[in-house]
C-alpha positions in Angstrom: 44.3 -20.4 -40.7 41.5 -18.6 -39.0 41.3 -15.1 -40.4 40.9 -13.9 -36.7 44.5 -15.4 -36.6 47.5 -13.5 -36.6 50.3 -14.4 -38.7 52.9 -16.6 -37.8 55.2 -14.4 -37.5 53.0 -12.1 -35.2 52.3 -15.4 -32.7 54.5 -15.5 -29.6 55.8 -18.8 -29.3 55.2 -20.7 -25.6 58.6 -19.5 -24.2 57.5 -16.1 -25.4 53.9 -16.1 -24.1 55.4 -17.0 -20.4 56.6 -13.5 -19.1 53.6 -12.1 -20.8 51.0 -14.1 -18.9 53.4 -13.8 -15.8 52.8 -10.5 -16.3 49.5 -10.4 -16.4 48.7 -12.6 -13.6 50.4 -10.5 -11.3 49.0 -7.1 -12.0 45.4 -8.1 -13.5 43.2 -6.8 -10.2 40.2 -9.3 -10.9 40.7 -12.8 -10.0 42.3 -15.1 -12.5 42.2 -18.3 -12.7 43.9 -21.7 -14.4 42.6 -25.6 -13.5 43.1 -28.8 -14.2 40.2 -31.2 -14.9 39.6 -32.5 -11.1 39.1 -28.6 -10.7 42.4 -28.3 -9.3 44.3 -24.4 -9.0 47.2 -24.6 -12.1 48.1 -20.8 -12.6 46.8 -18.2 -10.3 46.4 -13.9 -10.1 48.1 -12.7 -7.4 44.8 -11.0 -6.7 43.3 -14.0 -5.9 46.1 -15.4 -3.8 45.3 -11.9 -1.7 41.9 -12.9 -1.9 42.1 -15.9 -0.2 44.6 -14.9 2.5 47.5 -16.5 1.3 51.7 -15.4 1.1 52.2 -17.0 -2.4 50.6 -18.7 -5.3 52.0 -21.6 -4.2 49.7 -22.0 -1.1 47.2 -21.8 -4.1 48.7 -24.6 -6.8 47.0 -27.7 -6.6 44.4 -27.2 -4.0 40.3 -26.9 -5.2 37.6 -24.0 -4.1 36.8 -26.2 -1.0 40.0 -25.7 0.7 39.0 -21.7 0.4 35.0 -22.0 0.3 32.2 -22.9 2.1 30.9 -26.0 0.8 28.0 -25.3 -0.4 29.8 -22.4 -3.1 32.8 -24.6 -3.8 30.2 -27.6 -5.1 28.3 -25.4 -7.3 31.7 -23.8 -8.5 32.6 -27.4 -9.5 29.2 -28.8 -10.8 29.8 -25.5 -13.4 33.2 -26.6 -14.5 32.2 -30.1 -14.7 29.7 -29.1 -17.0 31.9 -26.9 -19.5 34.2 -30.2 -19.6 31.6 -32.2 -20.6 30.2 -30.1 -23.0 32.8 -27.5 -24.0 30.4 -24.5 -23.4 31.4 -21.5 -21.7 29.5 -20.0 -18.5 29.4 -16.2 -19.3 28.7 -13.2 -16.9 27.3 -15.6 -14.2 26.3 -13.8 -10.7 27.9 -15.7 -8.2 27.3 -15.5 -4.1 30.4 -16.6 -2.5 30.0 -18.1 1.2 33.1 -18.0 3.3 34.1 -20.7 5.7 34.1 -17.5 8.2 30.5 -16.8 7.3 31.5 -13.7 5.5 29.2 -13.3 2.0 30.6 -11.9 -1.3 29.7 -11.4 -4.8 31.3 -12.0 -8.2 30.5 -11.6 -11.7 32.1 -14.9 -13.3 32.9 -16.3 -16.7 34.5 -19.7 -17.2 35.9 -21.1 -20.5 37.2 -24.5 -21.4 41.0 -25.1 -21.6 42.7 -26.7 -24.6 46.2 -28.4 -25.0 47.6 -27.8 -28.5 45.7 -31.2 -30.2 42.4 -28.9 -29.2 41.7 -31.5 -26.4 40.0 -29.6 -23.3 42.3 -30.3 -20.4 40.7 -28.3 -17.8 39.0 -24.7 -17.6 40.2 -21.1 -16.9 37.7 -18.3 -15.6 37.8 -14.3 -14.6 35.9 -12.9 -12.3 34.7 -9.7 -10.8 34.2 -8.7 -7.1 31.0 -7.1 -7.5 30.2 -7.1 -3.7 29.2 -3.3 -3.0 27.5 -2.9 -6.0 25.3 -5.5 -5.3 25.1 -4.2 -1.4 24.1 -0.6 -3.1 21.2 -2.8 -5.1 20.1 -4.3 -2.1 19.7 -1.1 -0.2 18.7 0.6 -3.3 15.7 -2.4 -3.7 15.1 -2.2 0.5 14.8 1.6 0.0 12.1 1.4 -2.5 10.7 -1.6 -1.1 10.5 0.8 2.2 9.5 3.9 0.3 6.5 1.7 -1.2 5.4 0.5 2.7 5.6 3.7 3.4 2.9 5.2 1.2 0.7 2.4 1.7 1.0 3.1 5.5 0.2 6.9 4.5 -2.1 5.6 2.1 -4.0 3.8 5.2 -3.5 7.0 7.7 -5.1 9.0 5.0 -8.4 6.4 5.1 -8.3 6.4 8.6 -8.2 10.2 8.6 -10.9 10.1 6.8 -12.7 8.0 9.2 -11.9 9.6 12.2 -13.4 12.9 10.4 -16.4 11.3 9.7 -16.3 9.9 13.9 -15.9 13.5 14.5 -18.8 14.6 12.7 -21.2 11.9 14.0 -19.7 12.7 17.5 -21.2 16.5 17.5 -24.5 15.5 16.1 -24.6 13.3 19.5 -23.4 16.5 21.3 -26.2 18.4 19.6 -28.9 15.6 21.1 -27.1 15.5 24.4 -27.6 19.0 24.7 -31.3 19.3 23.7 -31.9 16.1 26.4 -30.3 18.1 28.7 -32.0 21.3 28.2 -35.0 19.7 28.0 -34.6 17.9 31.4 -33.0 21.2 33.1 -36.7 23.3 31.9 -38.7 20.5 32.5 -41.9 21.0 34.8 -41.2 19.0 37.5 -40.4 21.8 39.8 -44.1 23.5 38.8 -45.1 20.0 39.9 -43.4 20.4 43.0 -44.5 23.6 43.9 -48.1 22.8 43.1 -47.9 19.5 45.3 -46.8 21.6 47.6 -50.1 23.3 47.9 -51.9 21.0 47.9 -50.4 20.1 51.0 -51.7 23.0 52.9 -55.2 23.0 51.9 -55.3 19.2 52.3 -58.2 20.0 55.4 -60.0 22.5 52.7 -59.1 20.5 49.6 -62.5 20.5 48.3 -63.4 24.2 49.1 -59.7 25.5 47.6 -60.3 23.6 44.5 -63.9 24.9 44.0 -63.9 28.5 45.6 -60.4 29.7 45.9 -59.3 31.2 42.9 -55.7 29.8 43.0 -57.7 26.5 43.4 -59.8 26.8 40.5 -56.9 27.3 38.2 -55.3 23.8 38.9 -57.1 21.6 36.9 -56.5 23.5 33.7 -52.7 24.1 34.5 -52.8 20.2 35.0 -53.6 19.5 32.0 -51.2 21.9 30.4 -49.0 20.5 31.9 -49.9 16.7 31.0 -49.9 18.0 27.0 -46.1 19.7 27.2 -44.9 17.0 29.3 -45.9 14.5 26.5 -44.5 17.0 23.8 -41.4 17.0 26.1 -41.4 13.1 26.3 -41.9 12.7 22.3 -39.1 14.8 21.6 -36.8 13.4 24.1 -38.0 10.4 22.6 -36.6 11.5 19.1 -33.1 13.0 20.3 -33.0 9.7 22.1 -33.9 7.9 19.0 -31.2 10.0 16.8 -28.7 9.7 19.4 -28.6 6.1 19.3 -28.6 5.9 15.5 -25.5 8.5 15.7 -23.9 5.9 17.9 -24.7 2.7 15.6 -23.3 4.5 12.8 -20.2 5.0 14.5 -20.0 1.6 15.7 -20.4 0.4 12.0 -17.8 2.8 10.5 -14.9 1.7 13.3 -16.4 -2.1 12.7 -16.3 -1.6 8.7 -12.3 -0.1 9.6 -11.2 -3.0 11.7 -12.6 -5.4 9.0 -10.7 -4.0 6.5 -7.6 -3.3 8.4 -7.4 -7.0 9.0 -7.9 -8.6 4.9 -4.5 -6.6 4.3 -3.2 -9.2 2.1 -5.8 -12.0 1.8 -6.7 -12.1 -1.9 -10.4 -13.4 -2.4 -13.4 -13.1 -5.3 -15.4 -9.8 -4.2 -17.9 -8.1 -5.0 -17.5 -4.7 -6.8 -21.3 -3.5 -6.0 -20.7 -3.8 -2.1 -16.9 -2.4 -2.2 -18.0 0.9 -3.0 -21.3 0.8 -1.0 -18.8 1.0 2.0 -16.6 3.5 0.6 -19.8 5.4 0.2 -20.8 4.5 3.7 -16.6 5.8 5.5 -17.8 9.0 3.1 -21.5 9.8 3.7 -21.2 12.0 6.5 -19.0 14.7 4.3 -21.4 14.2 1.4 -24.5 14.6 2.9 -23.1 18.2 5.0 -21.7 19.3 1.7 -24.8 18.5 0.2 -22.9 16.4 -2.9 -25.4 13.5 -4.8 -24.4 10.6 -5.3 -25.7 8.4 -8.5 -24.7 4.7 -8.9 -24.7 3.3 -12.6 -23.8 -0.1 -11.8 -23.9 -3.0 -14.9 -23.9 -6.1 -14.0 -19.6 -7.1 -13.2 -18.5 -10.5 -12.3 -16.5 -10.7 -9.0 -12.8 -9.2 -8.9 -9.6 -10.7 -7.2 -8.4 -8.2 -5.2 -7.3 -7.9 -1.3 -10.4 -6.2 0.4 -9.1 -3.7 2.3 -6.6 -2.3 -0.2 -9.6 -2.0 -2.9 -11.6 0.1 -0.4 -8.8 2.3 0.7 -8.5 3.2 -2.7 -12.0 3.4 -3.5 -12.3 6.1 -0.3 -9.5 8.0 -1.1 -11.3 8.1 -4.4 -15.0 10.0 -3.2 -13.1 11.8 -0.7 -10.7 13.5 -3.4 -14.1 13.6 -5.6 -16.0 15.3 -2.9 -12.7 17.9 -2.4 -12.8 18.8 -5.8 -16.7 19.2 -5.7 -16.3 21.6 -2.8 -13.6 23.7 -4.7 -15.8 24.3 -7.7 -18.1 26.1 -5.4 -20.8 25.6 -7.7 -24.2 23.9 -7.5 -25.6 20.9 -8.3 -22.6 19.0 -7.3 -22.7 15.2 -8.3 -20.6 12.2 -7.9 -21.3 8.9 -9.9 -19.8 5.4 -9.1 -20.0 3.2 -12.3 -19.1 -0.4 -12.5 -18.2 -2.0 -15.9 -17.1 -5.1 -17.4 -14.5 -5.5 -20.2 -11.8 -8.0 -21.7 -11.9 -10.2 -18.4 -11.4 -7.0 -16.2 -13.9 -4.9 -14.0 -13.7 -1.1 -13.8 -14.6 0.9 -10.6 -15.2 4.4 -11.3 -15.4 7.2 -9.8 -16.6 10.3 -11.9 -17.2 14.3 -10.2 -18.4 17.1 -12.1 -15.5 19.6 -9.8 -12.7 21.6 -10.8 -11.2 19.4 -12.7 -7.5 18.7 -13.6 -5.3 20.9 -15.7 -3.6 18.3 -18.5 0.1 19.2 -17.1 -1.1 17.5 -13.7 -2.4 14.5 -15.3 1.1 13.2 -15.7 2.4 13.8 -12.2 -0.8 13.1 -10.4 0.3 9.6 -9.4 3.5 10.8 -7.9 5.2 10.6 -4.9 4.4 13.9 -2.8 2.5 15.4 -5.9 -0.5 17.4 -4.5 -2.3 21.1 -5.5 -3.9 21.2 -2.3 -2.3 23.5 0.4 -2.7 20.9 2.9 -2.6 17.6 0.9 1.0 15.5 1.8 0.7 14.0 -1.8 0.6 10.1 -0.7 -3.0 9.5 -1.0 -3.0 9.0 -5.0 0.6 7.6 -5.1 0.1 4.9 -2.6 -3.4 4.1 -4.2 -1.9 3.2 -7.6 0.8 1.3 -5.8 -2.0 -0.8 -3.9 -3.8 -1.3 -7.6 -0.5 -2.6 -8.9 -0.1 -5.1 -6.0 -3.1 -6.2 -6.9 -2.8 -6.7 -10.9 -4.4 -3.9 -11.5 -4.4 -0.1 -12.8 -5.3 3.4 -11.6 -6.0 5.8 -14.4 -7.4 9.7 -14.4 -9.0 11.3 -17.3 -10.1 14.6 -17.2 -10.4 17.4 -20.4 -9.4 20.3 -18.1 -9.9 22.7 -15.8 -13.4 22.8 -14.9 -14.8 19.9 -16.4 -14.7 17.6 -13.4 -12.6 14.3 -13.8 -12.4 10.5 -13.8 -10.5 7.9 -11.7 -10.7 4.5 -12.8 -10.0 1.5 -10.9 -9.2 -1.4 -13.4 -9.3 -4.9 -11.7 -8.4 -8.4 -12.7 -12.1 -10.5 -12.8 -11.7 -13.7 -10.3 -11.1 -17.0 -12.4 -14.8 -19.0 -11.6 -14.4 -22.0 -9.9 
């Protein structure tokens, strides 16, 4: 005897056992279930004769999971017990998804054991299981929710880049303003009118010409205001010439940052080998405008890096979002000599992008919230830049780490990357 056994005299015999498992089947609220070995219904809970829409266990006896099912649940629900008759092994705590003939979907936790006659033969199987249908609806929405929430800060994450784009735009737009304004000032106090008035007089001594310009002393003056004239109008010309010059270079450079934008907006999602050297060259391009007014260096310590796998457009919205914050926290140091260096390094089959200021740095109780959803200490900061960075280095294999040693000692963002396989 088994020493998990009871006693004899504690084991109900069959007639005993009846009422009991009677019992049970009737009140047990997850769905029980008895068969034969052609998978056929032998003993049935009453909660499964609800669950199939039926008046009695009766319209359940002796009919399979296909009369009930869909096919396609009722085949796999056979393959399974086929399987435990053959080899005697239980299926334990198996997620089912249940397809109704009605289209209707459900879900069940199942476990199916084989059935034994008294000589320990297995003469069919018996199983339990679990409607588990709106806890796996509130996983679902739980999973779309974060699957949405994620979206979402990459969405912000982009908005923030483009932001930062359009500010830089801005900025390049009043420097054309500024040349616009001198070509137009210029024009307006130009000396064509003096020209005008002076052919004009011309005009009226034109039978004297040669006695005016020799005798008269109005005459006499021409030549000389001629050639003053002549040298300012080829001072005016030159510097038109420049505000010309600079206004076309403002427009270029906007044409490049929108062009650099669209590119990037479209390699969402296209994983290739790039670059790390020319990745942050355009991030430091979307950023120059705001680091050359705020008068903010820039030093490159760049090693030699293989190429990285990574989706272009996501590594250069990080990699802005990265200078930009840098050049923020320059700006709020209010001291000078403000630097930002962008160092590339190689390590362990990975590349890391950094991106080092010497600015306010970060308080050590911030360092574990910085990555956060909403998390910002600037009064008009919405918290997703960061957050939706380190999602888009995660996508991507990768890591986005901080380091700094406090407040006022500036900090570092690296961006770790997985090095593309060679080919």
């Amino acid at each position: 005897m088994s020493p998990l056994s009871p006693p004899a005299a504690a084991r109900p015999d069959r007639a005993a056992a009846a009422p009991l498992l009677h019992a049970l089947l009737a009140t047990i609220p997850e769905l029980v279930y008895f068969k034969d070995r052609d998978s056929r219904f032998i003993a049935v809970s009453a909660s499964l004769v609800r669950a199939f829409g039926c008046a009695s266990a009766a319209e359940v006896i002796g009919r399979t999971d296909a009369d009930f099912y869909a096919a396609a649940h009722a085949q796999a629900a056979r393959a399974d017990e086929e399987a435990i008759l053959r080899t005697g092994c239980p299926l334990r705590r198996k997620i089912e998804q249940e397809h109704w003939p009605t289209g209707r979907v459900t879900w069940a936790l199942t476990s199916k054991y084989p059935l034994h006659n008294h000589a320990g033969e297995i003469v069919g199987t018996f199983g339990l299981s679990r409607d588990i249908t709106r806890k796996r609806e509130m996983e679902q929405e739980l999973e779309q929710t974060q699957r949405d929430l994620v979206e979402a800060s990459r969405v912000a994450g982009m908005a923030e880049v483009a932001t930062g784009v359009l500010h830089n735009v801005g900025n390049v737009l009043s420097s054309l303003n500024v040349s616009a304004s001198v070509i137009t000032s210029g024009l307006r106090h130009s000396k064509a009118d003096s020209l005008t008035r002076l052919a004009a007089l011309l005009r009226e001594h034109r039978a004297d010409l040669g006695a005016f310009l020799s005798q008269d002393a109005k005459g006499r003056r021409i030549p000389e205001y001629l050639a003053s004239v002549a040298r300012h109008s080829l001072e005016e010309r030159d510097r038109l010439l420049r505000e010309i010059a600079s206004l076309q270079k403002n427009i270029d450079h906007i044409k490049e940052i929108v062009a650099m934008q669209q590119a990037y907006a479209t390699m969402i999602g296209v994983v290739e080998p790039l670059e790390p050297a020319g990745l942050v060259e355009d991030a430091l391009r979307m950023n120059a405008d705001p680091l050359a007014r705020h008068e903010i260096a820039v030093r490159r310590d760049f090693a030699a890096v293989p190429a990285v796998s990574a989706e272009k457009g996501k590594v250069v919205q990080i990699l802005v979002n990265l200078v930009r914050n840098a050049q923020l926290a320059c700006d709020e140091a209010r001291t000078t000599g403000k630097e930002i260096t962008v160092r590339l390094r190689a390590a362990g089959g990975r590349v890391q992008l950094s991106v080092i200021d010497n600015g306010v740095g970060i308080p050590a109780a911030n360092l574990t919230r910085i990555f956060q959803h909403g998390f910002t200490t600037r009064a008009r900061g919405h918290g997703f830049g960061l957050h939706s960075s380190a999602n888009a280095a995660r996508e991507m294999k990768g890591t986005l780490t901080v380091h700094s040693d406090g407040p006022g000692t500036g900090a570092t963002f690296t961006l770790d990357l997985p090095v593309a396989l060679s080919r």
